[in-house]
PDB file of N, CA, C and O in Angstrom:
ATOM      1  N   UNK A   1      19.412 -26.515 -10.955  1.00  0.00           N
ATOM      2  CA  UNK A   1      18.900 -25.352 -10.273  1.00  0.00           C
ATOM      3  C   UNK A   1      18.532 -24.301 -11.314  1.00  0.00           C
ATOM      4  O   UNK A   1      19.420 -23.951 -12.092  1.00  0.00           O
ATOM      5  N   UNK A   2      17.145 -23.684 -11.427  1.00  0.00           N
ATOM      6  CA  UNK A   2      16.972 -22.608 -11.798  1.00  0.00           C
ATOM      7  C   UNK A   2      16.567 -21.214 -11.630  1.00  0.00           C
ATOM      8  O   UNK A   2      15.463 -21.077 -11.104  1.00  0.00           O
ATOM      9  N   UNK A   3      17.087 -20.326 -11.896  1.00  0.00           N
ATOM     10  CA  UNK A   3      16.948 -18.785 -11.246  1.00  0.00           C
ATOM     11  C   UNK A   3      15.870 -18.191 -12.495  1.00  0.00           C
ATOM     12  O   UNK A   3      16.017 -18.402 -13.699  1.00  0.00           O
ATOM     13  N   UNK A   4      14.901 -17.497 -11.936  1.00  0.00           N
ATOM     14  CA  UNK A   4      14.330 -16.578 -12.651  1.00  0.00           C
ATOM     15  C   UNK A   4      14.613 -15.452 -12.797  1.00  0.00           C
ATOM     16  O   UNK A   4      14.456 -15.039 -11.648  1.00  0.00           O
ATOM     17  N   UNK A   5      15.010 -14.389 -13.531  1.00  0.00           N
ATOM     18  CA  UNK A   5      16.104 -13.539 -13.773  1.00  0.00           C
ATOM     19  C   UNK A   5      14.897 -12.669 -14.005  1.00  0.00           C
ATOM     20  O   UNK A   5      14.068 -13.266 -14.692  1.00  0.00           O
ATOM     21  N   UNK A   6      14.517 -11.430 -13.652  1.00  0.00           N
ATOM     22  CA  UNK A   6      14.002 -10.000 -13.818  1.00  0.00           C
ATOM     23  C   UNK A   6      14.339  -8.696 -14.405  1.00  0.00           C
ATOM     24  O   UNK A   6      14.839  -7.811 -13.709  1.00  0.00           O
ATOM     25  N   UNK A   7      14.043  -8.508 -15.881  1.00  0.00           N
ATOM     26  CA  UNK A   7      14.832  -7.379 -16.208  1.00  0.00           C
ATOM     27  C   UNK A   7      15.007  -6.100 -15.251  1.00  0.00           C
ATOM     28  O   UNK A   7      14.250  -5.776 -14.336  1.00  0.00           O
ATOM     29  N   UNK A   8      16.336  -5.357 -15.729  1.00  0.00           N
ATOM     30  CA  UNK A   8      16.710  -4.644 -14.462  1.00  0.00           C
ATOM     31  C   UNK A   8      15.738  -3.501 -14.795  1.00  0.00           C
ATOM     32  O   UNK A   8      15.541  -3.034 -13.673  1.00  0.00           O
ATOM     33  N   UNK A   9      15.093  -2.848 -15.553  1.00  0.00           N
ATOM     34  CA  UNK A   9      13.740  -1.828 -16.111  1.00  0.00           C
ATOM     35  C   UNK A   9      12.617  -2.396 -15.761  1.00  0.00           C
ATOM     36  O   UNK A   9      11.701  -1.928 -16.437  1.00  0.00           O
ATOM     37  N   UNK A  10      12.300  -3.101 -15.099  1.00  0.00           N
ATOM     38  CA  UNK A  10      11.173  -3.647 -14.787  1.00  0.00           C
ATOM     39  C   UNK A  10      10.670  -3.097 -13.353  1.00  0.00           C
ATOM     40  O   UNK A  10      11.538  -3.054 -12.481  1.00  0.00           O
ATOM     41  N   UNK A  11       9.162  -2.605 -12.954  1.00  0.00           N
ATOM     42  CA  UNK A  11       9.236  -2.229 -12.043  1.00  0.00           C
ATOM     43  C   UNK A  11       7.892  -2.775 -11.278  1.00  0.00           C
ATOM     44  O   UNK A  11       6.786  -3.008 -11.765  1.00  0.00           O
ATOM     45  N   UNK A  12       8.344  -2.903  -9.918  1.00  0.00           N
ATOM     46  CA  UNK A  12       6.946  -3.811  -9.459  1.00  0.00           C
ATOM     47  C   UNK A  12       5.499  -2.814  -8.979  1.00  0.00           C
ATOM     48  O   UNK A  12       4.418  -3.375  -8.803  1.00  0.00           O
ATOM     49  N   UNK A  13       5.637  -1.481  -8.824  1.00  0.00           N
ATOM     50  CA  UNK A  13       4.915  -1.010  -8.503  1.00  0.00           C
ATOM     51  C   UNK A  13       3.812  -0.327  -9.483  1.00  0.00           C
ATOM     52  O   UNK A  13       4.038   0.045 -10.634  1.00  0.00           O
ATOM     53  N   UNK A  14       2.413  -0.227  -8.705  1.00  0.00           N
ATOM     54  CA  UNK A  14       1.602  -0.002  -9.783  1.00  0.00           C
ATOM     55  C   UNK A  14       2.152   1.767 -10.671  1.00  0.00           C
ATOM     56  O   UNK A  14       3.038   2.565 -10.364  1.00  0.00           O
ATOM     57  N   UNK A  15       1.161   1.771 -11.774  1.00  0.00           N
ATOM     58  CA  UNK A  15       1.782   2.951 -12.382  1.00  0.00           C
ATOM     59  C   UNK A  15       0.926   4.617 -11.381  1.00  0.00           C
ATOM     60  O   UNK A  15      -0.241   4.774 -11.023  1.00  0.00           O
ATOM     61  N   UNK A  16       2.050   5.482 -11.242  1.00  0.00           N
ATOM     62  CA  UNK A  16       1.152   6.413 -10.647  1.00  0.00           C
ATOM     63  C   UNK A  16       1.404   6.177  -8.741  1.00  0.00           C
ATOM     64  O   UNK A  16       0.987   6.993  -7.919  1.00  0.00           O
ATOM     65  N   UNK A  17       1.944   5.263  -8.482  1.00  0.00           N
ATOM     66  CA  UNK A  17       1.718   4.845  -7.113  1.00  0.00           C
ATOM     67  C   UNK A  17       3.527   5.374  -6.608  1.00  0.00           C
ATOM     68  O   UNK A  17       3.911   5.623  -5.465  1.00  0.00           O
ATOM     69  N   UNK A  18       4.416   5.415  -8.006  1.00  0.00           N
ATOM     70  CA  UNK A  18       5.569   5.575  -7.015  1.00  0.00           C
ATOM     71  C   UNK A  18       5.892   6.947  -6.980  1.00  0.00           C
ATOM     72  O   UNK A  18       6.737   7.275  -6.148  1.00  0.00           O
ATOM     73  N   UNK A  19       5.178   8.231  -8.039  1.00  0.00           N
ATOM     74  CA  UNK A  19       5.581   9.538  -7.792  1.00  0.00           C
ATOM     75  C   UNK A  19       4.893  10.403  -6.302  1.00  0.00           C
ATOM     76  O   UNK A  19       3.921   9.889  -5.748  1.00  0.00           O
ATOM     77  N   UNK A  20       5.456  11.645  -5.781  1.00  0.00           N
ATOM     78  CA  UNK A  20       5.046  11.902  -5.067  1.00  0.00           C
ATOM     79  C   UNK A  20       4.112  13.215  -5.266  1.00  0.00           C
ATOM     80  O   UNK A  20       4.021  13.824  -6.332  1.00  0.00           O
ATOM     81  N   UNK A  21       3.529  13.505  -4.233  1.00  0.00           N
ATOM     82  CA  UNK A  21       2.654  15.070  -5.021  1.00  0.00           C
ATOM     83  C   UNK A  21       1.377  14.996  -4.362  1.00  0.00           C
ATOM     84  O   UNK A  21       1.063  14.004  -3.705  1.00  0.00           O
ATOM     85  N   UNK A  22       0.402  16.287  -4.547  1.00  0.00           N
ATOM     86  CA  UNK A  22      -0.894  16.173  -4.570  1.00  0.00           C
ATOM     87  C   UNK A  22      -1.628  15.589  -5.465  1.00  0.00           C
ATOM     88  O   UNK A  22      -1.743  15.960  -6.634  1.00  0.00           O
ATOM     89  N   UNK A  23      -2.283  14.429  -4.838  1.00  0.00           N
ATOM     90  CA  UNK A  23      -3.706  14.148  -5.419  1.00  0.00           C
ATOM     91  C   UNK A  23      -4.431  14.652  -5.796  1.00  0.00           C
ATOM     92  O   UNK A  23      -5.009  15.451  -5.059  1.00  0.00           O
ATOM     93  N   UNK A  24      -4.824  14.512  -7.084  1.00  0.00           N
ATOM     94  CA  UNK A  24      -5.938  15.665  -7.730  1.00  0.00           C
ATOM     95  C   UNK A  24      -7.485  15.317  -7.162  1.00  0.00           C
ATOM     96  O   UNK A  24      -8.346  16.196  -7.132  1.00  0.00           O
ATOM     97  N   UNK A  25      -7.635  14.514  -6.901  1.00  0.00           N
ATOM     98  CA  UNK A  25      -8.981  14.291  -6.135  1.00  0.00           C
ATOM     99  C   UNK A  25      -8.734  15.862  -4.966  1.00  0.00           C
ATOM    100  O   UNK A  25      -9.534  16.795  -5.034  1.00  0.00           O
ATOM    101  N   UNK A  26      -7.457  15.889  -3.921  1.00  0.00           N
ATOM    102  CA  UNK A  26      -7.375  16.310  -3.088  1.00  0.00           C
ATOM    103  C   UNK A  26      -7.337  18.411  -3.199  1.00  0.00           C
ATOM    104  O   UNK A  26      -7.509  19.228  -2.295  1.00  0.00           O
ATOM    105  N   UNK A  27      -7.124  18.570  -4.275  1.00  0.00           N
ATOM    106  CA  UNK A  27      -6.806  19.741  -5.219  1.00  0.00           C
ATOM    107  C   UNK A  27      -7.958  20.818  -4.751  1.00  0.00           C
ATOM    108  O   UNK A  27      -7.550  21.953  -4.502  1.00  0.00           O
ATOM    109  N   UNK A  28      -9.238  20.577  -4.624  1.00  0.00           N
ATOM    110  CA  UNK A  28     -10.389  21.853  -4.223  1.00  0.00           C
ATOM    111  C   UNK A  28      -9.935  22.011  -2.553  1.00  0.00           C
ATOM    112  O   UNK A  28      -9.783  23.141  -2.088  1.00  0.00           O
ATOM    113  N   UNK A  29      -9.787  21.110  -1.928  1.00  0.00           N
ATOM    114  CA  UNK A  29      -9.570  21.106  -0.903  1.00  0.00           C
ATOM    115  C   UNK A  29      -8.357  21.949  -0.003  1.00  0.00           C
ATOM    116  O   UNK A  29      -8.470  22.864   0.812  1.00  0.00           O
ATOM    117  N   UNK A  30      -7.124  21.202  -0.538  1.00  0.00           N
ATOM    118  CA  UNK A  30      -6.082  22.294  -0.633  1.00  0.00           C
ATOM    119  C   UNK A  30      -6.243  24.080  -1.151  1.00  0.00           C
ATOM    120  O   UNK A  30      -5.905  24.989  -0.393  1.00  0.00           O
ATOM    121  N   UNK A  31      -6.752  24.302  -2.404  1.00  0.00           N
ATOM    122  CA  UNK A  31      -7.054  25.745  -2.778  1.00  0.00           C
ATOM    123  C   UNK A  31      -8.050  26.095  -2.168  1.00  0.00           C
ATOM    124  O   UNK A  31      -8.262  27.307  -2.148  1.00  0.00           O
ATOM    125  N   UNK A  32      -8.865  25.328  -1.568  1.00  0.00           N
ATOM    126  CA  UNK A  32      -9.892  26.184   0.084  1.00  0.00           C
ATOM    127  C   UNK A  32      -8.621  26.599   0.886  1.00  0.00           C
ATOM    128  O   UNK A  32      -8.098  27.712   0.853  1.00  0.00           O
ATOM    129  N   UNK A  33      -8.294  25.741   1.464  1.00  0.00           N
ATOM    130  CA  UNK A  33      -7.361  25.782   2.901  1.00  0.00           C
ATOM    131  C   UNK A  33      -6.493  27.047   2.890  1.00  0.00           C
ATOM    132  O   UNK A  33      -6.361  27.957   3.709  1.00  0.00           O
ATOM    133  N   UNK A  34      -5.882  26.777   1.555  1.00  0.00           N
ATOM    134  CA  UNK A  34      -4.693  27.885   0.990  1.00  0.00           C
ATOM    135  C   UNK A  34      -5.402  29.443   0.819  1.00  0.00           C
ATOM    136  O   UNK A  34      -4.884  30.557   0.884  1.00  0.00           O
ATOM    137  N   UNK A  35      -6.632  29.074   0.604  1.00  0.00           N
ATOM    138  CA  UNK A  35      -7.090  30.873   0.366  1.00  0.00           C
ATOM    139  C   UNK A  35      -7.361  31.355   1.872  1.00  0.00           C
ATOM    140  O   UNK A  35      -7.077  32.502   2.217  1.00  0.00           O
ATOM    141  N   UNK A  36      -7.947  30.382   2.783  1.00  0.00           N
ATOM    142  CA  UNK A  36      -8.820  30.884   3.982  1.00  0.00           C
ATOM    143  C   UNK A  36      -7.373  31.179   4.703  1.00  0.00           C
ATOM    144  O   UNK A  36      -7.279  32.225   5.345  1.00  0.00           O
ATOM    145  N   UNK A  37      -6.230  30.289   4.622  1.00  0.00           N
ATOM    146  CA  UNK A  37      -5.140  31.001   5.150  1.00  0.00           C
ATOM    147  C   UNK A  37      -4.124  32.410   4.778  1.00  0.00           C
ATOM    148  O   UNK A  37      -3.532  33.170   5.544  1.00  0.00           O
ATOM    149  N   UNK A  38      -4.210  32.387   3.244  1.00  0.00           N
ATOM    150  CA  UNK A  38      -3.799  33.548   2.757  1.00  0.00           C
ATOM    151  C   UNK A  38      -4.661  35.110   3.433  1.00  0.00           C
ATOM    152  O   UNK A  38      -4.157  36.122   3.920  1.00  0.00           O
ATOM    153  N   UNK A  39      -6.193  34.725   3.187  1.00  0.00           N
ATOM    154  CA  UNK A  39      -7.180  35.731   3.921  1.00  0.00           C
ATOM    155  C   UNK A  39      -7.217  35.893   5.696  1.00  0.00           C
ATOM    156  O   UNK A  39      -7.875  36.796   6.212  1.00  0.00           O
ATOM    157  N   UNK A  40      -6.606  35.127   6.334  1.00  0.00           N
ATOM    158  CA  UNK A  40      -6.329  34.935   7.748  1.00  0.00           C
ATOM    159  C   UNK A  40      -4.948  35.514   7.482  1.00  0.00           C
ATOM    160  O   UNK A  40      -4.734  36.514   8.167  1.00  0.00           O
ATOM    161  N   UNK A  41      -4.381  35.312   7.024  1.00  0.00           N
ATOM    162  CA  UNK A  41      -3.016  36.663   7.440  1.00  0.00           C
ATOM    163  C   UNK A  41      -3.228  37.353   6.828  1.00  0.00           C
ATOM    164  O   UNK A  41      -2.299  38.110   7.109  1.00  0.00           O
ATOM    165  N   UNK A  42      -3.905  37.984   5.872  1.00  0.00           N
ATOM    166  CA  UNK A  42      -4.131  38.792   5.269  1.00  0.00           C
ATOM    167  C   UNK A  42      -5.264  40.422   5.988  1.00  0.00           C
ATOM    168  O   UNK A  42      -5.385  41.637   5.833  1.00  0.00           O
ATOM    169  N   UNK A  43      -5.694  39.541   6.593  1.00  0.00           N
ATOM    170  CA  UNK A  43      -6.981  40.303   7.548  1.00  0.00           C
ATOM    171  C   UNK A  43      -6.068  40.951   8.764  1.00  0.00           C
ATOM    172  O   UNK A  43      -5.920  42.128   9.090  1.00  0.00           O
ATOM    173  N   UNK A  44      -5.516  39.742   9.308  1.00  0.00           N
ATOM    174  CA  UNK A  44      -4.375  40.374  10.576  1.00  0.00           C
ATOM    175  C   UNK A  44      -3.497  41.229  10.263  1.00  0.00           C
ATOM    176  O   UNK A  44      -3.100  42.072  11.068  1.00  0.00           O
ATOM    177  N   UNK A  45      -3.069  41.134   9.045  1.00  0.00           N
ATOM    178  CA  UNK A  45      -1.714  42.261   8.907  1.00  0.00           C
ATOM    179  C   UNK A  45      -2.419  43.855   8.698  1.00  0.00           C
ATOM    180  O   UNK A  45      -1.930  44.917   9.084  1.00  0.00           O
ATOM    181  N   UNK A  46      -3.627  43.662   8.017  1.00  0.00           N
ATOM    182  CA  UNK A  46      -3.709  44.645   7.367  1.00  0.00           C
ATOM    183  C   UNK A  46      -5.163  45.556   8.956  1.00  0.00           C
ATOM    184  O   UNK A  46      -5.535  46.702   9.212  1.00  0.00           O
ATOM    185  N   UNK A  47      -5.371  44.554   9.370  1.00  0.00           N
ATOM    186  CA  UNK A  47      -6.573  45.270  10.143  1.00  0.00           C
ATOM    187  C   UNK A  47      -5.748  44.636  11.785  1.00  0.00           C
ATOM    188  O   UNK A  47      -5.059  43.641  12.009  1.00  0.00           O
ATOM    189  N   UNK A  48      -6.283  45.873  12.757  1.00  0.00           N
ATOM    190  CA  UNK A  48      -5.868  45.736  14.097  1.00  0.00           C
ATOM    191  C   UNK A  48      -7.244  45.090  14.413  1.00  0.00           C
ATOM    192  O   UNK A  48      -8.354  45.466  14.036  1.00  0.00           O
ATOM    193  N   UNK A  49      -6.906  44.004  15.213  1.00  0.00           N
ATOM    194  CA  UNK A  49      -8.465  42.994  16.116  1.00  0.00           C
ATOM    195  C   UNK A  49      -8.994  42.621  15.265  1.00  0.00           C
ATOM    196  O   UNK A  49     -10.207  42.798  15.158  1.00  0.00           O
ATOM    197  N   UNK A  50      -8.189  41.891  14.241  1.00  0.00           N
ATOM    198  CA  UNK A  50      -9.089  41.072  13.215  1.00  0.00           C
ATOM    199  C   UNK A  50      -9.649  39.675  14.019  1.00  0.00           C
ATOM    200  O   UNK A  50     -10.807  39.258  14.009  1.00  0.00           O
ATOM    201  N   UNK A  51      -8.583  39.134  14.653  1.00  0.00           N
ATOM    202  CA  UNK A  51      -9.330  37.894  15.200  1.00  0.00           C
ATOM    203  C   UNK A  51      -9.766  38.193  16.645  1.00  0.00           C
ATOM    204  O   UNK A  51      -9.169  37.522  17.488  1.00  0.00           O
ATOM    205  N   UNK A  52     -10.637  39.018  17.081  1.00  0.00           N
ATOM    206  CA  UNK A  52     -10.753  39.670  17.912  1.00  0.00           C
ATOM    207  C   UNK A  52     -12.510  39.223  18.417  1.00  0.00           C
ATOM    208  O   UNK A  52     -13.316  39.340  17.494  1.00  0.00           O
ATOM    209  N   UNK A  53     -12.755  39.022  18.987  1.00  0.00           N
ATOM    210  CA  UNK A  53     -14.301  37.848  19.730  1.00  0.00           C
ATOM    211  C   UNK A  53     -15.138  38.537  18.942  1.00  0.00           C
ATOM    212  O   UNK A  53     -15.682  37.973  17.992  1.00  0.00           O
ATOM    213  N   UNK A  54     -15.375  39.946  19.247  1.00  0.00           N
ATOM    214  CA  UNK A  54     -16.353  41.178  18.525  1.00  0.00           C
ATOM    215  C   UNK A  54     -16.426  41.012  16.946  1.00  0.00           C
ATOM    216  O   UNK A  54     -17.514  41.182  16.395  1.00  0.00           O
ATOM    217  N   UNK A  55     -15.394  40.711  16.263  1.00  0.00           N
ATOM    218  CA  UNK A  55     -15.301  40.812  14.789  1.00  0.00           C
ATOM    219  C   UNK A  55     -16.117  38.901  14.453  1.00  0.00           C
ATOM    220  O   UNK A  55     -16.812  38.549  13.500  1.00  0.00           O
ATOM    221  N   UNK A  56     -15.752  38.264  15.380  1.00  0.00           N
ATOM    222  CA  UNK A  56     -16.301  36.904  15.393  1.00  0.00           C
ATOM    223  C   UNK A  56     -18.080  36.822  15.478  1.00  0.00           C
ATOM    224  O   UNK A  56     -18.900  36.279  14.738  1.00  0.00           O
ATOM    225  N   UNK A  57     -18.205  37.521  16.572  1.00  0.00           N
ATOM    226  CA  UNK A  57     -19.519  37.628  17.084  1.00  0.00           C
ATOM    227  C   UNK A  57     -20.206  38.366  16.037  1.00  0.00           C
ATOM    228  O   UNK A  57     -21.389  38.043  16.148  1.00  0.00           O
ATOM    229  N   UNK A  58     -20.052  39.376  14.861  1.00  0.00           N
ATOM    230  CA  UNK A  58     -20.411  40.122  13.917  1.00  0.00           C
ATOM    231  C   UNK A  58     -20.730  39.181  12.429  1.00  0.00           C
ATOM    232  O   UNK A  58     -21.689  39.194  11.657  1.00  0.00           O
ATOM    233  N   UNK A  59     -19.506  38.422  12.449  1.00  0.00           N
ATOM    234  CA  UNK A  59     -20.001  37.570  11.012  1.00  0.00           C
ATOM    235  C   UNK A  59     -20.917  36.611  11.929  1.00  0.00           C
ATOM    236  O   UNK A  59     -22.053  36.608  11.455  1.00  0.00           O
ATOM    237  N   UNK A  60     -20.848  36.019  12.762  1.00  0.00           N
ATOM    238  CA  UNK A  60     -21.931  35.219  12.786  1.00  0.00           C
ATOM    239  C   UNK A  60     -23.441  35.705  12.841  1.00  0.00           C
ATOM    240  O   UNK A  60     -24.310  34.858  12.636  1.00  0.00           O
ATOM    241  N   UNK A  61     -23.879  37.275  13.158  1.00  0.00           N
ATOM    242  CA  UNK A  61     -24.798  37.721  13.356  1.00  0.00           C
ATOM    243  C   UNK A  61     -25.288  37.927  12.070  1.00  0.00           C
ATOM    244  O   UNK A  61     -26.370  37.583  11.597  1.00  0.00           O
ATOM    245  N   UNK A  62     -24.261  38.597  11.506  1.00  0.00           N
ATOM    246  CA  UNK A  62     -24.487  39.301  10.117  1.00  0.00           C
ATOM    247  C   UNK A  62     -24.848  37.835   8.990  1.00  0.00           C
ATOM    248  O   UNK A  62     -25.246  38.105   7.857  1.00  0.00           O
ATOM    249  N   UNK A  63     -24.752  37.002   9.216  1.00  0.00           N
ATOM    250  CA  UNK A  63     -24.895  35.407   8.268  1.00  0.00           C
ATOM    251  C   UNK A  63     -25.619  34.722   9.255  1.00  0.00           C
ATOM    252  O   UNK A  63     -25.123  33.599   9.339  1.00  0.00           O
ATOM    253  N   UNK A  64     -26.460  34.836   9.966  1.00  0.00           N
ATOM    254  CA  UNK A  64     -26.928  34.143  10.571  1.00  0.00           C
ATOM    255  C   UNK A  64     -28.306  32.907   9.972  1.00  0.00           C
ATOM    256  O   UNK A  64     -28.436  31.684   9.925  1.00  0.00           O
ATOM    257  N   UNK A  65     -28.982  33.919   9.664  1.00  0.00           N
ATOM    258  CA  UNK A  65     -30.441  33.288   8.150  1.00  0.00           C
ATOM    259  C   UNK A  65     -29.639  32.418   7.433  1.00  0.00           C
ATOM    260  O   UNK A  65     -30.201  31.389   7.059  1.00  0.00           O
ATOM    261  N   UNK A  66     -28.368  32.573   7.116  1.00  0.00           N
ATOM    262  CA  UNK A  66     -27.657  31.384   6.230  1.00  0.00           C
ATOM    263  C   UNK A  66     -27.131  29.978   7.068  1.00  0.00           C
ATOM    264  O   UNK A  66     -27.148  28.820   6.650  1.00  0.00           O
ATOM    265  N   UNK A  67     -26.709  30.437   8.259  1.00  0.00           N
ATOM    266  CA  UNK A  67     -26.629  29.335   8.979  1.00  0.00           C
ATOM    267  C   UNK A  67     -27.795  28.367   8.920  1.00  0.00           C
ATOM    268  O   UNK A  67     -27.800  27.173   8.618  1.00  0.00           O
ATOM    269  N   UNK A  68     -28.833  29.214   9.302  1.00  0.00           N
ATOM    270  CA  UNK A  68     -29.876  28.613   9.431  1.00  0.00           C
ATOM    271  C   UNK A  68     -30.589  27.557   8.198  1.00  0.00           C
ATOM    272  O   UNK A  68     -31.201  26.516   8.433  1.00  0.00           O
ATOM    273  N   UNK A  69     -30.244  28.308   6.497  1.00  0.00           N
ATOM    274  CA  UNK A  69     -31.191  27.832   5.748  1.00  0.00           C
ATOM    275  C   UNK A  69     -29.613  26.567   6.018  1.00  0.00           C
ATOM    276  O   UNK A  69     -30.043  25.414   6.010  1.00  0.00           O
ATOM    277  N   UNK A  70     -28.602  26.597   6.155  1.00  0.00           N
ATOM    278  CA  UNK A  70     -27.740  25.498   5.562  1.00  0.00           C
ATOM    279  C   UNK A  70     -27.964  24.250   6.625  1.00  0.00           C
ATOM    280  O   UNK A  70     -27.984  23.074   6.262  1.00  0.00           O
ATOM    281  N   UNK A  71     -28.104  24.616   7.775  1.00  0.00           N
ATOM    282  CA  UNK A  71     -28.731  23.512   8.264  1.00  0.00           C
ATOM    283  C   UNK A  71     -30.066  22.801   8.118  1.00  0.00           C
ATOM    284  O   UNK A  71     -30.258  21.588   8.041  1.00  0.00           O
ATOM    285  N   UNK A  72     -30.757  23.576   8.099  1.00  0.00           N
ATOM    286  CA  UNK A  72     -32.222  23.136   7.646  1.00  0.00           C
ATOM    287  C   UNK A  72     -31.981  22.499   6.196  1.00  0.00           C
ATOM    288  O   UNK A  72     -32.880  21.714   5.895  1.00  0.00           O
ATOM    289  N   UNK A  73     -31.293  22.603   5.527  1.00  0.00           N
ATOM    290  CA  UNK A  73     -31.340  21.979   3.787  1.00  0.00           C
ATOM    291  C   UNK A  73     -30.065  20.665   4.224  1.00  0.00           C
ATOM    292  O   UNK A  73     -29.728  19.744   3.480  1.00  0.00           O
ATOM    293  N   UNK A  74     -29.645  20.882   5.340  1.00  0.00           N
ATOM    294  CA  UNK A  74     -28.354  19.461   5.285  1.00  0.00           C
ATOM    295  C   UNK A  74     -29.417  18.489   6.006  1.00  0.00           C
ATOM    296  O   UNK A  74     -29.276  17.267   5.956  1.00  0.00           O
ATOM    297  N   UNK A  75     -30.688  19.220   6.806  1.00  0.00           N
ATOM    298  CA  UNK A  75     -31.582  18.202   7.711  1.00  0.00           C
ATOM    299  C   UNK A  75     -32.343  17.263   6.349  1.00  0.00           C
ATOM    300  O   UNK A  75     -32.551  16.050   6.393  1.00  0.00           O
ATOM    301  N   UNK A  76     -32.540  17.801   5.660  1.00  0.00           N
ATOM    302  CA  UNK A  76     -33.544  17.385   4.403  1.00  0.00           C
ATOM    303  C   UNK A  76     -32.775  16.523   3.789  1.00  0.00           C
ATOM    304  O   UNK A  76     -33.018  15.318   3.726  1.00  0.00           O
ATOM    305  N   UNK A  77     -31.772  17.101   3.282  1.00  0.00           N
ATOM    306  CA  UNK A  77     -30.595  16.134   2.607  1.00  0.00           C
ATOM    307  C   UNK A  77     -30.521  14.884   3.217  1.00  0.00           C
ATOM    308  O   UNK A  77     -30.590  13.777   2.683  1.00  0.00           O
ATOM    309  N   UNK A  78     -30.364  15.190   4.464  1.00  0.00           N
ATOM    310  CA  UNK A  78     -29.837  13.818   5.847  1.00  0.00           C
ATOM    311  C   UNK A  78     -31.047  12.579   5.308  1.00  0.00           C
ATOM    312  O   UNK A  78     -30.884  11.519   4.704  1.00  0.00           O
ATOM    313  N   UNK A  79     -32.217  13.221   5.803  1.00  0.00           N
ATOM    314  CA  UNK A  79     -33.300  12.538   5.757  1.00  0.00           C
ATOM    315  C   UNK A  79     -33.671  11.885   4.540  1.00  0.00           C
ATOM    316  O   UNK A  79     -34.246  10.798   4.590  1.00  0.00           O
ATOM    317  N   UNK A  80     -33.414  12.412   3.503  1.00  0.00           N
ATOM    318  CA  UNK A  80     -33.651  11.154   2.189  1.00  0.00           C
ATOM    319  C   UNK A  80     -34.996  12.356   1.601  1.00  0.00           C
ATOM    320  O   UNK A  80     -35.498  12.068   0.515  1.00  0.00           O
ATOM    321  N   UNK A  81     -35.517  13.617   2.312  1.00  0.00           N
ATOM    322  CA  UNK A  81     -36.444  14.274   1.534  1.00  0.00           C
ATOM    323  C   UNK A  81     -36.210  15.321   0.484  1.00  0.00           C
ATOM    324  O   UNK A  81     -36.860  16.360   0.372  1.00  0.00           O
ATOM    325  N   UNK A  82     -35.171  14.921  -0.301  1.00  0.00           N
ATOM    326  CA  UNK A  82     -34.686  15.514  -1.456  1.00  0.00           C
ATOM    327  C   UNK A  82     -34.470  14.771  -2.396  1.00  0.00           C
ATOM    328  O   UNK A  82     -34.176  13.830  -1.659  1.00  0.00           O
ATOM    329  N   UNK A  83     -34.339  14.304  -3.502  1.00  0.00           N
ATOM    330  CA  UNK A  83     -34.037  13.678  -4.610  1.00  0.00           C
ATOM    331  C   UNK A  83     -32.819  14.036  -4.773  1.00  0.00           C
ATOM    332  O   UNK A  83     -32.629  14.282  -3.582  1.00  0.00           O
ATOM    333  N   UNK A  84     -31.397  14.376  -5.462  1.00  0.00           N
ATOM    334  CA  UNK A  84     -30.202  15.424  -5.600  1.00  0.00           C
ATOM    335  C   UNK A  84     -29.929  14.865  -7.357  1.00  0.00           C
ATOM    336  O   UNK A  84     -29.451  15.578  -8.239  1.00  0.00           O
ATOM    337  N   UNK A  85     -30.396  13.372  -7.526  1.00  0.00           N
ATOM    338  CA  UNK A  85     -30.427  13.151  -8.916  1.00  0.00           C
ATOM    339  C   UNK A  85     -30.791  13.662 -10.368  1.00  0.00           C
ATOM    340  O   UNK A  85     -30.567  12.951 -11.348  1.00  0.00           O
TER     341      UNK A  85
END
């Protein structure tokens, strides 16, 4: 009978796969999330009716031409009539 014996430092998992943490791929993403929430309590504490329909209805008016060019440039994008190379 023979046993194959495995040093006890030996480890089966790939390298990088057994610590835990943020993904740096994931990293812009998180420091979006983290600011728009810091600025969302930040707006409420400091201003009365920050999240208030009227203050809603105002940025969208006030940015509106931008809505607009960002859809119109994601339609182009979509469509293949841009190069981005």
């Amino acid at each position: 009978m023979s046993a194959v014996l495995t040093p006890t430092g030996a480890k089966s998992t790939t390298p990088g796969r057994g610590r835990r943490g943020l993904n740096p791929k994931y990293l812009p993403l998180a420091a979006t999330i983290s600011l728009f929430v810091l600025m969302a309590t930040l707006g409420s504490v400091l201003y009365d009716g920050f999240f208030s329909a009227q203050v809603f209805l105002n940025l969208l008016i006030d940015n509106a031409f931008l809505i607009i060019v960002a859809i119109g440039m994601t339609f182009v994008i979509l469509s293949g009539g841009i190069d981005l190379s």
